[in-house]
N, CA, C and O of each residue as an XYZ file, in Angstrom:
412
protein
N       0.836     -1.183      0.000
C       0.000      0.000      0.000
C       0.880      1.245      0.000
O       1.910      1.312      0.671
N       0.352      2.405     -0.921
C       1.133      3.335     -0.840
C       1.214      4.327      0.534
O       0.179      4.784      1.018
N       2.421      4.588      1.058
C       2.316      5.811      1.955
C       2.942      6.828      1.672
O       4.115      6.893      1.307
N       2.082      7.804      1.848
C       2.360      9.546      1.638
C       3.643      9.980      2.141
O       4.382     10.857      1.693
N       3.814      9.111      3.299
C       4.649      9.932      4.016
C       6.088      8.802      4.254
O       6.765      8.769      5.282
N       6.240      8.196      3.388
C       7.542      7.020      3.643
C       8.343      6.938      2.020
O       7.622      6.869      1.025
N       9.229      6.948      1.935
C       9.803      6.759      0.932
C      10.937      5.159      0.633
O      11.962      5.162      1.316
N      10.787      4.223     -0.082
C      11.174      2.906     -0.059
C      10.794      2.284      1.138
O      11.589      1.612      1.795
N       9.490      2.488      1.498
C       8.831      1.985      3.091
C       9.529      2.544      4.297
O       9.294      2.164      5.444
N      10.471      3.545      3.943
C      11.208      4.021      5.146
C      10.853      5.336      5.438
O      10.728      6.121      4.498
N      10.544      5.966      7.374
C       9.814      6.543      6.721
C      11.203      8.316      6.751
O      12.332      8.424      7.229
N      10.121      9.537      5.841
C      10.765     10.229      5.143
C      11.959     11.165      6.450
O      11.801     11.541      7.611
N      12.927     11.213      5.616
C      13.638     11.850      6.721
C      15.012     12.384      5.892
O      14.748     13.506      5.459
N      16.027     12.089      5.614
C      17.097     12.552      4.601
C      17.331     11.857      3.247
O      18.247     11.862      2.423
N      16.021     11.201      3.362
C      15.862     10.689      1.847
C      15.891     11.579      0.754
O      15.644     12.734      1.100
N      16.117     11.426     -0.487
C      15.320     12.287     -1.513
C      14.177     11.800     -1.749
O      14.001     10.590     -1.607
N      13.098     12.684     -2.183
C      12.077     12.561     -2.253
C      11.711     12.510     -3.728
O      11.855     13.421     -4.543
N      11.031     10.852     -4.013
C      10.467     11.073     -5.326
C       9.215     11.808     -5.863
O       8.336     11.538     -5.044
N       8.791     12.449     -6.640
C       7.342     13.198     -6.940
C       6.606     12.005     -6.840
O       7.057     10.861     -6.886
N       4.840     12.539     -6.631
C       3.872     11.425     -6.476
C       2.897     12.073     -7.469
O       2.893     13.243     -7.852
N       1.955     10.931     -7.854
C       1.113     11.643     -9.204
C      -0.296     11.117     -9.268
O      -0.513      9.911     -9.387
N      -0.688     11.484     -9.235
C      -2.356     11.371     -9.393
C      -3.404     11.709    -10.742
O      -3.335     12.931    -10.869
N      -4.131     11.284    -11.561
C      -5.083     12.036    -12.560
C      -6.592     11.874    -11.814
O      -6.874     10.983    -11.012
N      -7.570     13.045    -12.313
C      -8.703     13.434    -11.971
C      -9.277     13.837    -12.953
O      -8.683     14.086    -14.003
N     -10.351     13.953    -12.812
C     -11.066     14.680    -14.319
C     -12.312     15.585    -13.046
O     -12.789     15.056    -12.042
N     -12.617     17.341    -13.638
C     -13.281     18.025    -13.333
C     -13.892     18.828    -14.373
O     -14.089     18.584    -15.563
N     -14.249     20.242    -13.375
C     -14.879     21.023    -14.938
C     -13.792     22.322    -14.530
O     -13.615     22.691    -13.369
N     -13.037     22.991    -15.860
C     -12.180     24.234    -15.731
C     -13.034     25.099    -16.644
O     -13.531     24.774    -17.722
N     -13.113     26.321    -15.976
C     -13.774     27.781    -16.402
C     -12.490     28.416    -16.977
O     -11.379     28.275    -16.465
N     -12.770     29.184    -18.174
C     -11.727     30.180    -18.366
C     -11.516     29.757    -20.038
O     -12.164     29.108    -20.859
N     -10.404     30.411    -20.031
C      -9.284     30.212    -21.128
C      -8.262     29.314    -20.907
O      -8.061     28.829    -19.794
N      -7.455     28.998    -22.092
C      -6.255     28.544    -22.073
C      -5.172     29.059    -20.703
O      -4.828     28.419    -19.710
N      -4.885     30.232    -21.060
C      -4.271     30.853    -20.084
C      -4.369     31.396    -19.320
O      -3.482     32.086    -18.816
N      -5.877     31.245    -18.825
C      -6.186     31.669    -17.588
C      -7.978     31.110    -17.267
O      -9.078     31.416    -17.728
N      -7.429     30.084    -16.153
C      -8.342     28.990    -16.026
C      -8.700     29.129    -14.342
O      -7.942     29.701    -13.559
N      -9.759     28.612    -14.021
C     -10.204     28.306    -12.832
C     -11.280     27.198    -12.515
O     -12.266     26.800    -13.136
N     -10.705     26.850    -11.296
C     -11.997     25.794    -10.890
C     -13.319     26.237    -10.473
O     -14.093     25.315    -10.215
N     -13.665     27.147    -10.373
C     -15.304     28.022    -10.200
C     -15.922     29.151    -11.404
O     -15.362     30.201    -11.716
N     -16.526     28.909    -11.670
C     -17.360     30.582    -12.928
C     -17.361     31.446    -12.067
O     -17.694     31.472    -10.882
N     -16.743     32.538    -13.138
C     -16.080     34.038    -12.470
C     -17.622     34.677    -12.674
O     -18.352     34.702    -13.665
N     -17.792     35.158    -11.366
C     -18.963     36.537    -11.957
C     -19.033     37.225    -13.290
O     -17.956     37.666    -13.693
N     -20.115     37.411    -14.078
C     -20.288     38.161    -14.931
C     -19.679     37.363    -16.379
O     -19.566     37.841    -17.508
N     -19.373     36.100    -15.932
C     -18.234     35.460    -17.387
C     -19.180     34.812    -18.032
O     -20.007     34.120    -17.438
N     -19.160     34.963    -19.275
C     -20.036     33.526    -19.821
C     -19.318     32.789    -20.294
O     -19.563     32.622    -21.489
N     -18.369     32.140    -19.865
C     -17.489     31.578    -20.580
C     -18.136     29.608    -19.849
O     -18.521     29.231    -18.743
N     -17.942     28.920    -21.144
C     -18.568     27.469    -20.334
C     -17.434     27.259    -19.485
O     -16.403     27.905    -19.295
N     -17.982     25.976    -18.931
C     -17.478     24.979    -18.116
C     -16.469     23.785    -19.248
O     -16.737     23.733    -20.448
N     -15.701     23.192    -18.829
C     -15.325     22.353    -19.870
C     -14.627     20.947    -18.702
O     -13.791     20.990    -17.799
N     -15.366     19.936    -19.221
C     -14.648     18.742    -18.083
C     -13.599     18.202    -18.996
O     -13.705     17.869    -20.176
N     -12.466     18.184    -18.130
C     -11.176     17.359    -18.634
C     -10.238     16.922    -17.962
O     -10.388     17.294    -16.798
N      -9.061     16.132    -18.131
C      -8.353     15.059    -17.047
C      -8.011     16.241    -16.587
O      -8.296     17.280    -17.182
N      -7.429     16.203    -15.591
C      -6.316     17.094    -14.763
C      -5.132     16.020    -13.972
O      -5.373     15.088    -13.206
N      -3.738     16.544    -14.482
C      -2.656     15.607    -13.874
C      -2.238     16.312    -12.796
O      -2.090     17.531    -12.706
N      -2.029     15.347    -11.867
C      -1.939     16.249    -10.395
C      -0.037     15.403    -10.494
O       0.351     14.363    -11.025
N       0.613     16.370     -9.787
C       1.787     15.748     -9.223
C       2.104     16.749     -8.191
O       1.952     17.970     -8.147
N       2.827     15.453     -6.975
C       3.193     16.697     -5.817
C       5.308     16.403     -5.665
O       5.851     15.329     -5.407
N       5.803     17.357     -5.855
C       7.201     16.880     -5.908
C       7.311     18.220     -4.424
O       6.584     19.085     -3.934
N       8.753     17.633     -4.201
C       9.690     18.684     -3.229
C      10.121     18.071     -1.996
O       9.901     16.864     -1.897
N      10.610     18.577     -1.169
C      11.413     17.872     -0.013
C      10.841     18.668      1.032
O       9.911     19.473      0.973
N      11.951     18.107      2.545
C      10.925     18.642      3.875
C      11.851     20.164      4.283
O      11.514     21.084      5.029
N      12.971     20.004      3.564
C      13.994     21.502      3.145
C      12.907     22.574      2.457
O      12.306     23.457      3.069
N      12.828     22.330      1.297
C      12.074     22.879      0.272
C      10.702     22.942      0.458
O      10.154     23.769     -0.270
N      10.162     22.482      1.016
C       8.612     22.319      1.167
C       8.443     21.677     -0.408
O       9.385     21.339     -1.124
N       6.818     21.590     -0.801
C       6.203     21.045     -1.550
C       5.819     21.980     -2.636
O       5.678     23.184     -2.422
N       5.576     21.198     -4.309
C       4.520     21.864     -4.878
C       3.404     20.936     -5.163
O       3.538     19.725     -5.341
N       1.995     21.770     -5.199
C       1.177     20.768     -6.215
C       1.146     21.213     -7.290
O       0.679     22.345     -7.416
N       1.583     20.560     -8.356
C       1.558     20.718     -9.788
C      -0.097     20.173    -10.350
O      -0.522     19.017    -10.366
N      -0.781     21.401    -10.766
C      -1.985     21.114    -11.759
C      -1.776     21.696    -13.213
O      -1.431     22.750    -13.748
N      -2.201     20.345    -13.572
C      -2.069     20.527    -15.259
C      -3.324     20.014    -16.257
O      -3.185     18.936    -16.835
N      -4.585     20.824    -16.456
C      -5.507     20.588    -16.796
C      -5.299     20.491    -18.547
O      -4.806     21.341    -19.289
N      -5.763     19.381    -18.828
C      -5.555     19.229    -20.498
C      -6.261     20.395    -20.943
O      -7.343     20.956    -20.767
N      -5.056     20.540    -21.679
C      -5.912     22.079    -22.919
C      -5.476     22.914    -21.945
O      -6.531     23.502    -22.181
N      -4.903     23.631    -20.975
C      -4.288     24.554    -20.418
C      -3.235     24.424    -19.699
O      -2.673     23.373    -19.392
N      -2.878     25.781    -19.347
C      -1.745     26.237    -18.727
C      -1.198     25.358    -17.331
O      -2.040     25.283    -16.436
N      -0.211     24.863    -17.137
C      -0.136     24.306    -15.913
C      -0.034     25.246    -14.790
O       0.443     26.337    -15.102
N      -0.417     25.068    -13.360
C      -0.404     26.334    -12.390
C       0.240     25.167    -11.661
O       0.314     23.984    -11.993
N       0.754     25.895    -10.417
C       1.118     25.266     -8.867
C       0.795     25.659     -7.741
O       0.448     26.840     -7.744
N       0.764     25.214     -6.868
C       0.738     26.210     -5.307
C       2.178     25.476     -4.465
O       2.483     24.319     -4.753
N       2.679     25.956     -3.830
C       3.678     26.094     -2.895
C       3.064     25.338     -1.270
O       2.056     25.924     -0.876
N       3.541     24.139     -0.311
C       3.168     24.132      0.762
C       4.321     23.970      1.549
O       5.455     23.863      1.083
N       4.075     23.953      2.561
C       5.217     23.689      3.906
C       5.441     22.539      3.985
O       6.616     22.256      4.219
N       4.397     21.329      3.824
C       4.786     19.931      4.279
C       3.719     18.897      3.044
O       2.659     19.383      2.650
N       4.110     17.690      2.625
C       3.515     17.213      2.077
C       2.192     16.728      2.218
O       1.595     16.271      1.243
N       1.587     16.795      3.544
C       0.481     16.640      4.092
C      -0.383     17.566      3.559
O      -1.299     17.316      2.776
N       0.106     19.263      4.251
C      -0.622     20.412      2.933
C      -1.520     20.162      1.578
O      -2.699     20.343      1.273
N      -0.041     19.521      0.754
C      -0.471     19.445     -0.260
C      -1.226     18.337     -0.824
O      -1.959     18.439     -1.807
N      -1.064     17.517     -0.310
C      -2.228     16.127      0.087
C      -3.908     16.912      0.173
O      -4.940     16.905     -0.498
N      -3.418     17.517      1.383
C      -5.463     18.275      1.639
C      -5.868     18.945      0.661
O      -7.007     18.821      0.211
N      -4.739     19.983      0.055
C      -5.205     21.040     -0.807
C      -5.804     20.297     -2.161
O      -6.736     20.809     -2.781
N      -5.338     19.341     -2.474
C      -5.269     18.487     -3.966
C      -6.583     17.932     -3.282
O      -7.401     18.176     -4.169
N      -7.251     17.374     -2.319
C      -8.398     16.786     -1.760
C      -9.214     17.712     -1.713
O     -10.298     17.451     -2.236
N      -9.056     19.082     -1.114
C     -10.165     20.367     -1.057
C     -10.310     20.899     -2.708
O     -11.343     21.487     -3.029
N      -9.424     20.704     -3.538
C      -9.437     20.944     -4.637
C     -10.297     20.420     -5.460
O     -11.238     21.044     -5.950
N      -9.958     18.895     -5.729
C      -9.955     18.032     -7.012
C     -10.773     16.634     -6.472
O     -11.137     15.766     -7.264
N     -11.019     16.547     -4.914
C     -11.461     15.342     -4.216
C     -10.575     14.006     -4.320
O     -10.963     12.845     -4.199
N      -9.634     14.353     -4.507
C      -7.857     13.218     -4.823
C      -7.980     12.409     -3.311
O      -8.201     13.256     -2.445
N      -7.908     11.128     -2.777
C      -7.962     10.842     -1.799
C      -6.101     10.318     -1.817
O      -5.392      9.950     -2.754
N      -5.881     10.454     -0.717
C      -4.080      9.571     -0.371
C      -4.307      8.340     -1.105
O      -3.429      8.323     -1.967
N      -5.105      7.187     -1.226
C      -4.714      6.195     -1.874
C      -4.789      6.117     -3.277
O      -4.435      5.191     -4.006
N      -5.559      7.773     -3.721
C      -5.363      7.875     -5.317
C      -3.654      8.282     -6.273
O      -3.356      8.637     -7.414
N      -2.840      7.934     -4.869
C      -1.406      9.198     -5.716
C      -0.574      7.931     -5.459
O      -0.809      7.099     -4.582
N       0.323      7.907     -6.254
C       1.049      6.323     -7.310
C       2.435      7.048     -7.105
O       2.453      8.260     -7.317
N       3.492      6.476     -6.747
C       5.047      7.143     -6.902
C       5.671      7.061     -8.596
O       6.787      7.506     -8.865
């Protein structure tokens, strides 16, 4: 079983850390280059459902990113402190559960 928080079953500590990756499919508002997960006031712009590749890379030095990369657009990231962060945020986001992310 995968764990979030262990790297070669050991758990994380002066390891390097490999990225972890997940796909989802939602609906993105916007444009190409400038996309969101909610309809902006006043936009008529549709909804459009498509995969979204999630990956979370970085170390406990560096903190974390979550990498979102919705097909047909721009990839964005957010920045966290600990990989847990970015675990919830990708869950408050995209509904990604821990046993959906694959090393």
């Amino acid at each position: 079983m995968f764990d979030p928080f262990a790297f070669n079953g050991e758990p994380l500590g002066n390891y390097e850390v490999k990225s972890i990756y997940a796909i989802t499919s939602c609906q993105i508002w916007g444009t190409r280059n400038c996309w969101s997960l909610s309809a902006q006031a006043g936009s008529s712009e549709p909804a459009r459902t498509c995969e979204v590749k999630l990956e979370i890379q970085g170390d406990r030095k560096s903190g974390y990113n979550l990498v979102m990369s919705p097909e047909g657009f721009f990839t964005a990231d957010s920045w966290h402190e600990t990989r847990q962060a970015a675990l919830e945020t990708a869950h408050e986001l995209f509904g990604v559960d821990v046993k959906d992310w694959t090393e």
